[in-house]
C-alpha positions as CSV (number, residue, x, y, z in Angstrom):
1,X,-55.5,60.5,10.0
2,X,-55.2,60.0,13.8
3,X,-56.8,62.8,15.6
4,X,-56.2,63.5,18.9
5,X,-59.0,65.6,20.7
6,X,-58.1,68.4,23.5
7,X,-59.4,69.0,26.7
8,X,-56.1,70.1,28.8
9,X,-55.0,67.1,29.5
10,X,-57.5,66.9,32.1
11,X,-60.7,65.2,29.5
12,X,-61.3,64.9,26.2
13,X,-62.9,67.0,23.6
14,X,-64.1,63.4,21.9
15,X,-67.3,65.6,20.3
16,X,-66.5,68.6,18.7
17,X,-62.6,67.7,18.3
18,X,-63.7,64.2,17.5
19,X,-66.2,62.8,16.3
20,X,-67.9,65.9,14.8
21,X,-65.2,65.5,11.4
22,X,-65.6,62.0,10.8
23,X,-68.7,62.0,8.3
24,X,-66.6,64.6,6.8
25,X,-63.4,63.3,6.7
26,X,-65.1,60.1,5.4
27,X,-67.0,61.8,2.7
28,X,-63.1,62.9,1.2
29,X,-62.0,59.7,1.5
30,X,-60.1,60.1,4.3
31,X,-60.2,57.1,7.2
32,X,-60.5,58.3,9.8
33,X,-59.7,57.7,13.5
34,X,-60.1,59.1,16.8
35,X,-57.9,58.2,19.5
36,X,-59.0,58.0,23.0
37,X,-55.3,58.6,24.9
38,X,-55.8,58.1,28.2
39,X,-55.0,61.2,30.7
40,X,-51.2,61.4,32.1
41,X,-52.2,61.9,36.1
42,X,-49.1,61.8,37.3
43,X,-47.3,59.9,34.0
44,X,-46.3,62.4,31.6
45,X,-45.8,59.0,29.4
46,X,-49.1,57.7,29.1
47,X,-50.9,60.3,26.9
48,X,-47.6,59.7,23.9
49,X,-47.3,56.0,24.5
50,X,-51.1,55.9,23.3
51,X,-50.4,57.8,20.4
52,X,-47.3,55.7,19.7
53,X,-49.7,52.4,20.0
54,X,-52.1,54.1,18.1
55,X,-49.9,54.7,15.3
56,X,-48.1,51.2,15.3
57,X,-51.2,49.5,15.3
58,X,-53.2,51.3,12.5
59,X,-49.4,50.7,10.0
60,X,-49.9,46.9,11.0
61,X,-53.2,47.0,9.6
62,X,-52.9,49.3,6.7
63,X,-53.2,46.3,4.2
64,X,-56.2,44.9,6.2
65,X,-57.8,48.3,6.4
66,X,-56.9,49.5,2.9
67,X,-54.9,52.3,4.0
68,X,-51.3,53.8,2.4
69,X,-48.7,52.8,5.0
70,X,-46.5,55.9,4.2
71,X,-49.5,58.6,4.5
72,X,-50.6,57.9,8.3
73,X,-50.6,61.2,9.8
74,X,-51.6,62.7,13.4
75,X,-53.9,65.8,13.7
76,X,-55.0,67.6,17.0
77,X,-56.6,70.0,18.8
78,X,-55.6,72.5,21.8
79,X,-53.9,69.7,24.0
80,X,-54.4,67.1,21.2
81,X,-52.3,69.3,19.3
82,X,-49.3,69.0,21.8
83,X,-50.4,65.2,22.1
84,X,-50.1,65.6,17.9
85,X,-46.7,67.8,17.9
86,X,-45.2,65.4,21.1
87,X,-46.0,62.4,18.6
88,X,-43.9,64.0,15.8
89,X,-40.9,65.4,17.8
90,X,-40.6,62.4,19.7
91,X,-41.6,59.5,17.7
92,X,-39.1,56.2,19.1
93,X,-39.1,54.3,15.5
94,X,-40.0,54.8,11.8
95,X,-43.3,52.4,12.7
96,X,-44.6,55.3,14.8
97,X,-43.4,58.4,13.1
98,X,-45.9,60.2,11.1
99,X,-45.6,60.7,7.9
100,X,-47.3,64.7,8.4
101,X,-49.1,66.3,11.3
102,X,-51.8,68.9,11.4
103,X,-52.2,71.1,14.2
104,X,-55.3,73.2,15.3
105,X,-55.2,75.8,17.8
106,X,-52.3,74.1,19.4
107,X,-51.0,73.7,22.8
108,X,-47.0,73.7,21.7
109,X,-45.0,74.9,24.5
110,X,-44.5,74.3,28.3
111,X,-43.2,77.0,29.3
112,X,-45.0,79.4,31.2
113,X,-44.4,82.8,29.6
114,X,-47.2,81.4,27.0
115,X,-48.2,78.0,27.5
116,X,-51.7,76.7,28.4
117,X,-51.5,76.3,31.9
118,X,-53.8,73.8,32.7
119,X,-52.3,71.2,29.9
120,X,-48.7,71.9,31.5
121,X,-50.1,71.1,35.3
122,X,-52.2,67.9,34.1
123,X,-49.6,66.8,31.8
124,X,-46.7,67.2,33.8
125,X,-47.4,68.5,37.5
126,X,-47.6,71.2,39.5
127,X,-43.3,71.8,40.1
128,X,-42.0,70.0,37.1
129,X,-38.2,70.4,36.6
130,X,-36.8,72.3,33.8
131,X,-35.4,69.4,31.9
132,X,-39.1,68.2,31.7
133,X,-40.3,71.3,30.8
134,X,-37.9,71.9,27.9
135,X,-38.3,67.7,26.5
136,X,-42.3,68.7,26.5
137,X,-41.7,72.5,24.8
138,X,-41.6,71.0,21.6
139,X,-40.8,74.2,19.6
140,X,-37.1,73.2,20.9
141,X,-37.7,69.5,19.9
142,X,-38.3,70.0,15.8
143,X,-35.3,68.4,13.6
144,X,-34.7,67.9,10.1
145,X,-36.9,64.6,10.6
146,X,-40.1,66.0,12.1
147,X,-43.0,65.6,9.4
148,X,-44.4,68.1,7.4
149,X,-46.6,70.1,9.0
150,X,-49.9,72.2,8.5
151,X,-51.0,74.7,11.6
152,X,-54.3,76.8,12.1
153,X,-55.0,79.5,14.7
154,X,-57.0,82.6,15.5
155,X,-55.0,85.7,16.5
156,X,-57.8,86.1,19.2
157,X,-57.5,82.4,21.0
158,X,-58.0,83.6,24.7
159,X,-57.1,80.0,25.7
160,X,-53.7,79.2,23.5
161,X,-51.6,82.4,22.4
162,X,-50.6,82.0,18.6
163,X,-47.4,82.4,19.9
164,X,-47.5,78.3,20.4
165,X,-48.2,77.9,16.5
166,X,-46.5,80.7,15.3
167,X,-43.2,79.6,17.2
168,X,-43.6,75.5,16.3
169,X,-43.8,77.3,12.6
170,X,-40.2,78.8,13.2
171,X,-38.9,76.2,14.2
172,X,-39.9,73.8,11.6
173,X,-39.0,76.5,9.0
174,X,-35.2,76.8,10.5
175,X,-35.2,72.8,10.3
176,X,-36.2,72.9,6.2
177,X,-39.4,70.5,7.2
178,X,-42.3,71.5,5.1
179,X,-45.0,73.4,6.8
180,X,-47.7,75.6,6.4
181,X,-49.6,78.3,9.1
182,X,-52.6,79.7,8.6
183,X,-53.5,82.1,11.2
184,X,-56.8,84.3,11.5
185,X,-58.1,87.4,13.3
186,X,-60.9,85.9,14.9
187,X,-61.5,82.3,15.4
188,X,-61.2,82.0,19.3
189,X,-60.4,78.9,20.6
């Protein structure tokens, strides 16, 4: 698993949305890795051409890392989960498509009615154009090929509405990819 920490495009959550799972994730077998994408300012490209990197490199070194080539997936947090969801909407080649993502509390959409609006500014400006708004909405980017999915969220996230989850969920369901939401009454963010 690649996971991909939050912090609104603006930092990163390396701790809690990091490095706090690896001993876990480790103890289940599971390698583990946490990517350190570097922030967009200004270059709404940056933050997935890490994740693509990220993703190429770690299926070049599946045989030297004793990894499964075809289970690589991405998981994220908040922002990390946009970073995750951006990565599996709009992979460029089968090398950097996931094989499944997992979402938490997830940043999904960019537009404003219920996005996070300090992951929209930092990721794609103050006055972005509605083309760029709708390619980074991802809800509207999920096809037949986007991976499997699992999603978490509290009902009570005063940061992310559900409605980012819930709606990704939708969409992946009208597309006939595999996914799963799990949403809870209390959580927060």
């Amino acid at each position: 698993i690649i996971m991909c920490p939050g912090g609104g495009y603006g930092w990163l959550a390396m701790d809690h949305e990091g490095h706090a799972m690896a001993d876990w994730m480790n103890g289940l077998g599971i390698t583990y890795i946490v990517l350190k994408y570097r922030m967009p300012v200004g270059n709404h490209e940056i933050p997935l051409s890490d994740a693509e990197q990220t993703m190429r490199l770690v299926r070049e070194k599946a045989s030297e890392w004793n990894i499964n080539p075809r289970q690589i997936g991405i998981m994220g947090a908040s922002a990390g989960g946009h970073l995750a969801s951006t990565l599996a909407t709009h992979y460029s080649s089968k090398k950097t498509r996931p094989d499944f993502q997992i979402l938490f509390y997830p940043v999904i959409t960019m537009d404003d009615s219920y996005t996070h609006g300090g992951s929209k500014a930092n990721l794609l400006g103050e006055n972005p154009s509605k083309e760029l708004v709708e390619k980074y909405s991802n809800e509207l980017q999920v096809t037949a090929d986007t991976p499997k999915a699992f999603i978490f969220l509290s009902s009570d996230d005063g940061a992310v509405p559900a409605a980012n989850g819930v709606n990704y969920y939708m969409a992946l369901v009208r597309n006939n990819v595999s996914a799963s939401l799990h949403a809870y009454p209390i959580g927060g963010h």
